[in-house]
C-alpha angles and dihedrals in degrees: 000000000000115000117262108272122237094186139059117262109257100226127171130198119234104196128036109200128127102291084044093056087028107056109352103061104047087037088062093050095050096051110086097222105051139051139193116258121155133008118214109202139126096215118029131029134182123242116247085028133104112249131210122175095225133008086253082064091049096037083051105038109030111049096166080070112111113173146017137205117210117219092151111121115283088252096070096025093101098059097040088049090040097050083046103055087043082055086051097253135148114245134210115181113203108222134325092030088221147000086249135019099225085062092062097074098069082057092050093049096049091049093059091046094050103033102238140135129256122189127181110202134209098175092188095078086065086062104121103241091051107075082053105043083050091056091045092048085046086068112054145026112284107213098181144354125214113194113192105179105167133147141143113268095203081066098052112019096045107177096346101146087172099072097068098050124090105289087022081096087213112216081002090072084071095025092055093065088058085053089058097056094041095054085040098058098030109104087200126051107255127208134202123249111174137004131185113210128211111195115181111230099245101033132077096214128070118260096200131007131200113196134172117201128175137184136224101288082047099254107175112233112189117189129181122187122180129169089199091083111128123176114016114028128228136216105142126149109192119193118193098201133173084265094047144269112329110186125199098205128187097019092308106309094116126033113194111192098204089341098311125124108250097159130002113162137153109270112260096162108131092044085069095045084061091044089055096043089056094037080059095041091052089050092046093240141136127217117200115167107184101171099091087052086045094062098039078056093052084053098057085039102050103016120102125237134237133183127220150178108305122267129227130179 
């Protein structure tokens, strides 16, 4: 077990787009243990911190750096991670860990030669209402699972070209969100069965995704994803169980058992990423979850394809 540290972890963003400004940097300086140090980015900085144009600059450049936290698209994340452990860094990968799972291995492997830590993060199982609704679903026969994950790309992928090409994922960025709080909450592993798939005609990516899952005792698990939503938007996971109907509503932040609040509490779910991150970095540990990744890849392999009508930002 790693020594007890005296010192804030030295961690640096590579990548400076909007979850990075968004959640990353205020979750860092809420979390006793870390501190921001350094942004790595071509095209954006923060005032008051040090700058380097790509993470080779930083990894060259700045060595009392310790740690870094990727936020670069999933299509370049294995090489940057990979660079990174070989430098002796810590290394926190913002969801999905890769644009593949095979590529994750090679992270694996360098985590254990060097001694860092690798953490692959969901952020959204740190969502209030899911370690509840897990102890809830631990206690009864679960007879059916309803997944609506829908919400309108132009809102929250303004501009990012790189989300409709092949590793972007496409509707599963979001929908694979949904995937982590399912396999979280499950008691039992769960495994796909069918998937409709609705490609865009000029995009490489899906727009919109029906899938159907079950587990050993054959519950049936439906999921819909669509990036078309405009107006309201939608992440609900309703569970009919032998005590009746729990909801996670509004990507986990509230839990209703029969319509009743259960839990209903502000979203704090990127400070205990970085909690977590610290708590693996002080035992000297890594934490790499691939399953929700697993299941967005037996979709691509099994589910069948439809095109439809082009999509433009």
């Amino acid at each position: 077990m790693a020594a007890p540290r005296l010192a804030p972890i030295r961690l640096a963003i590579v990548g400076f787009g909007k979850i990075a400004r968004d959640q990353h940097v205020a979750a860092i300086a809420a979390t006793p243990g870390i501190e921001l140090a350094a942004i790595a980015s071509r095209n954006a900085e923060l005032e008051g911190v040090a700058h380097f144009t790509t993470l080779e600059e930083l990894l060259s450049q700045a060595p009392e750096i310790e740690a870094v936290a990727l936020c670069t698209p999933p299509q370049v994340r294995q090489a940057q991670a990979l660079a990174a452990l070989r430098a002796g860094k810590h290394v926190l990968l913002e969801k999905p860990p890769g644009a593949t799972v095979s590529e994750i291995a090679p992270l694996i492997a360098a985590s254990r030669l060097t001694g860092k830590t690798l953490y692959a993060t969901w952020h959204s199982r740190h969502a209030p209402a899911v370690e509840p609704a897990r102890a809830f679903l631990a206690g009864c026969d679960i007879r059916s699972v309803r997944i609506d994950w829908k919400e309108d790309v132009r809102v929250w992928h303004p501009g990012q070209g790189w989300i409709w090409e092949p590793g972007g994922l496409g509707v599963f960025d979001p929908g694979i969100n949904a995937l982590s709080i399912l396999t979280r909450i499950m008691p039992r592993p769960v495994f796909l069965t069918r998937a409709d798939l609705a490609f865009p005609s000029n995009r490489a990516a899906p727009i919109a995704a029906n899938l159907d899952f079950t587990d050993e005792t054959g519950v049936l698990i439906r999921a819909e994803f669509d990036f078309r939503q405009t107006g309201d938007q939608t992440w609900d996971i309703r569970v009919e169980t032998s005590k009746g109907t729990l909801t996670l509503s509004s990507g986990g932040a509230k839990l209703f058992h029969d319509g009743q609040p259960m839990v209903d509490e502000v979203e704090a779910e990127y400070p205990a990423l970085y909690q977590r991150f610290v708590e693996l970095v002080g035992q000297g540990a890594s934490d790499v979850d691939l399953t929700p990744l697993v299941h967005v890849a037996d979709a691509f392999m099994i589910g069948r394809r439809d095109v439809v009508e082009p999509f433009d930002d």
